[in-house]
N, C-alpha and C positions, 0 to 999 in steps of 0.2 A: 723289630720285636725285641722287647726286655727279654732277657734271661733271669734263669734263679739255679743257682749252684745247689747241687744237692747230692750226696751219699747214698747207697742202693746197699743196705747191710742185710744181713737175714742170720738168726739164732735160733737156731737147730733146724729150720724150716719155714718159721716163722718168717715175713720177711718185710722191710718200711723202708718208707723215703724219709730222709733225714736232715732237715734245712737247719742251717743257725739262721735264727730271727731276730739276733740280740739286737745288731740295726736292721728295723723292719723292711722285709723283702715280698712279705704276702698281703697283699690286699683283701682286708678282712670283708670288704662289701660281696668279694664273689670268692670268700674262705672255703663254702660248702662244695662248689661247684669244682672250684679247684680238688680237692682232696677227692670227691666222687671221680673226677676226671683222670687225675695222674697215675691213680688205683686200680685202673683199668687193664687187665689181662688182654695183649696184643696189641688192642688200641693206643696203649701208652705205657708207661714204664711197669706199672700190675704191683701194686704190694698188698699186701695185709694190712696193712696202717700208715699215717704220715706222722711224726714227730717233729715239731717246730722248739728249738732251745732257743730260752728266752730267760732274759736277763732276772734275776734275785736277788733281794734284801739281806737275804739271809743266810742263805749258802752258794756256792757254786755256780746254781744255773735254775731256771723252773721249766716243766718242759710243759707245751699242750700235748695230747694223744691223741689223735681219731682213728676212727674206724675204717674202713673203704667204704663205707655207704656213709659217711662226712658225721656221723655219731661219735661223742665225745664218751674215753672211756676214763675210769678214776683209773685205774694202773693195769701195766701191763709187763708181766715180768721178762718175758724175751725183750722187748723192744725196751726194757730199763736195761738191761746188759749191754742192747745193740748203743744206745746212746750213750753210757758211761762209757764204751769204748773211742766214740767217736770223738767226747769230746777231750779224753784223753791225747786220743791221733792227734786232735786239731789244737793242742797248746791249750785248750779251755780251762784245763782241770790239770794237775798230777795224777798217778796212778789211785790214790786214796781220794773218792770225792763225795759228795753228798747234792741230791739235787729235790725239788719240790716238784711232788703229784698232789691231785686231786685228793688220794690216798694218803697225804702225808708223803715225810721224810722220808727217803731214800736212799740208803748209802753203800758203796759198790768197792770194789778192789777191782784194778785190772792188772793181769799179769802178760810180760811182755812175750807171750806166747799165742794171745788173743782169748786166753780164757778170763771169765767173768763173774765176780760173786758179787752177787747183790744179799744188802740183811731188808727181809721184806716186811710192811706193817705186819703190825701181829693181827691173827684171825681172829676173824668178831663169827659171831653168830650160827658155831659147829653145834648139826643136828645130826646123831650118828645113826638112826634108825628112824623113816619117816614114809610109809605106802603111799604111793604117788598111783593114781587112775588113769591110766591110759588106754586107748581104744583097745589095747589085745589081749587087758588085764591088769592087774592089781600086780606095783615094783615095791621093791625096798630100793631105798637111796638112800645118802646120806648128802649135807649140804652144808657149804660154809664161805665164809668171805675174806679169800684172800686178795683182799685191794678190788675188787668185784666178785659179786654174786656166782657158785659153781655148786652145781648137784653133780654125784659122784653115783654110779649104777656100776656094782660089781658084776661081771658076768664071766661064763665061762671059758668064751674064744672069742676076745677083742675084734680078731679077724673076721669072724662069722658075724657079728654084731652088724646090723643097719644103721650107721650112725646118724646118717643123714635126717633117715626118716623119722627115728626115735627121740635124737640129739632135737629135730624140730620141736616137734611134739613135748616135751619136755620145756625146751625153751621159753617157747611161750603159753605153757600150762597156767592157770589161773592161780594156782598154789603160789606162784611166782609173781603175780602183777603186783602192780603195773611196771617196775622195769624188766620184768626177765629175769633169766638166767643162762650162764652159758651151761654144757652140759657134756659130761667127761666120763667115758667107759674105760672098766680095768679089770685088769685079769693078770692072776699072780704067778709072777715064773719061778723058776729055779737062781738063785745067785744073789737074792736079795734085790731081785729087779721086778718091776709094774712094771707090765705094758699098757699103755692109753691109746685113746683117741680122742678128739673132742672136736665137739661143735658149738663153734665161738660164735655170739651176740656181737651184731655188730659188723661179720664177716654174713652172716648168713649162712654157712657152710662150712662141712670141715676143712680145719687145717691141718697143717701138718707138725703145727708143733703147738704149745699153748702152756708157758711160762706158768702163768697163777693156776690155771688148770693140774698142771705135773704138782702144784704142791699141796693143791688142795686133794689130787686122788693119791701123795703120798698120806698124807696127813690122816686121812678116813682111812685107808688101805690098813697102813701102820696101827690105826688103834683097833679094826676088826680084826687082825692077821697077825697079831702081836710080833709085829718091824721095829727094828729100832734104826737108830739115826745112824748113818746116812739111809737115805732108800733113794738107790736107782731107777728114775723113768723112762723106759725107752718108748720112742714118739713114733709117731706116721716115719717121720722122714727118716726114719735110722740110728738118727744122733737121740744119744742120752743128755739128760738131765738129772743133777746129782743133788738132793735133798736136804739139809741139815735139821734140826731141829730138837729143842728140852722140851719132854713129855710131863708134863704131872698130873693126877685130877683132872684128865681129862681136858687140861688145858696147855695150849701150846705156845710158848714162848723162842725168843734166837731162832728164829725160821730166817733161812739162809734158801737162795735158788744159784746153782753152779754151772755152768758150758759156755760153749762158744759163742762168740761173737763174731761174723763173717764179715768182711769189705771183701761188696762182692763187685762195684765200680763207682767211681763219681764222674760226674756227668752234669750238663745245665739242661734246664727247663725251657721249653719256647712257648707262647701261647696254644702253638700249636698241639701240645702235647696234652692240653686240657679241654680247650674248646671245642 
């Protein structure tokens, strides 16, 4: 059986398989099957995403993103941290690099400590105040597109919050068709820090950490809550995620996403690991 080399990294909780594809190593006829397979919790390695780096005209590197249910996503701001590191690690890049998403440019600093700043596309389409219908009543949200689609629901105890069932139900509310939305709960601490949760599009279920999510529930959080830059996210999994961003008129420009980058093992792939 072929093998395929691959990296097991995870950002704040977040977590993906990470292949260089620059000389093609996946067989694009059974791509879907693959990714749904290797994605697999127990069954097989279990991530949140797979990331394939592939070669560029223009900058760096381009990378594909998918989902674990083999859904293609335009960006993802953990897994652009986990991959600027990696290709750091792996001689691809210097610490300053810049790489191609679906979302546009991307461009990242990594410091030899494993921390990682990514400057993310600037947000399209911030609605700061919008009643959303759901079976157990009438929400305020607000909603905006950092690199993909996120509705943000303020609430009072992130921890008490359902997010499964509500994070659902929001997802794929009609307000939102045809692609969805992911869908991210916040509740404001003391120290200049949001706590979240979110339920990712794509994963089907919460995670534990969610990059564009943490900037989109800064970014709304910040302009109801009158926050200034940085705003601290603290996630499911523990670890924070550090904010940057220029407010004016309601529009937000230099949006910056900051933490860790994990090598958590690299390891090869067998067929069996998919099939």
């Amino acid at each position: 059986m072929e093998s395929i080399q691959f990296c097991k990294m995870s950002g704040c909780g977040n977590d993906f398989i990470i292949i260089d594809n620059r000389r093609p190593v996946i067989d694009e006829k059974t791509l879907s099957e693959f990714i749904i397979g290797v994605c697999r919790p127990k069954m097989s390695v279990g991530a949140d995403g797979v990331i394939l780096i592939e070669n560029s005209d223009t900058v760096d590197f381009k990378w594909r993103f998918y989902n674990s249910d083999g859904s293609v996503a335009e960006m993802c701001g953990n897994g652009a941290r986990c991959v600027a590191r990696f290709a750091y690690l792996n001689g691809i890049t210097g610490p300053e690099l810049a790489f191609e998403t679906l979302a546009g440019v991307v461009s990242a600093s990594v410091s030899e400590t494993g921390l990682v700043k990514i400057r993310m596309t600037d947000p399209l389409n911030l609605v700061l105040d919008r009643t959303i219908s759901l079976k157990n009543g009438n929400f305020e949200i607000g909603s905006v597109n950092t690199g993909v689609p996120h509705a943000v629901m303020m609430v009072d105890d992130v921890n008490e919050t359902p997010v499964k069932e509500l994070g659902r139900e929001i997802r794929f509310h009609a307000d939102f068709a045809p692609v969805g939305t992911n869908a991210n709960f916040v509740t404001v601490l003391p120290d200049h820090k949001v706590a979240i949760r979110t339920y990712e599009r794509g994963v089907e279920d919460e995670t534990l950490a969610c990059g564009t999510g943490c900037v989109a529930g800064a970014l709304i959080t910040a302009n109801k809550c009158n926050l200034t830059s940085p705003v601290t996210m603290q996630t499911r999994s523990g670890g924070c995620l550090n904010i940057y961003f220029n407010h004016h008129d309601n529009i937000y420009s230099d949006v910056y996403l900051e933490g860790d980058a994990r090598v958590i093992y690299r390891a090869e792939l067998s067929d069996e690991a998919w099939r």
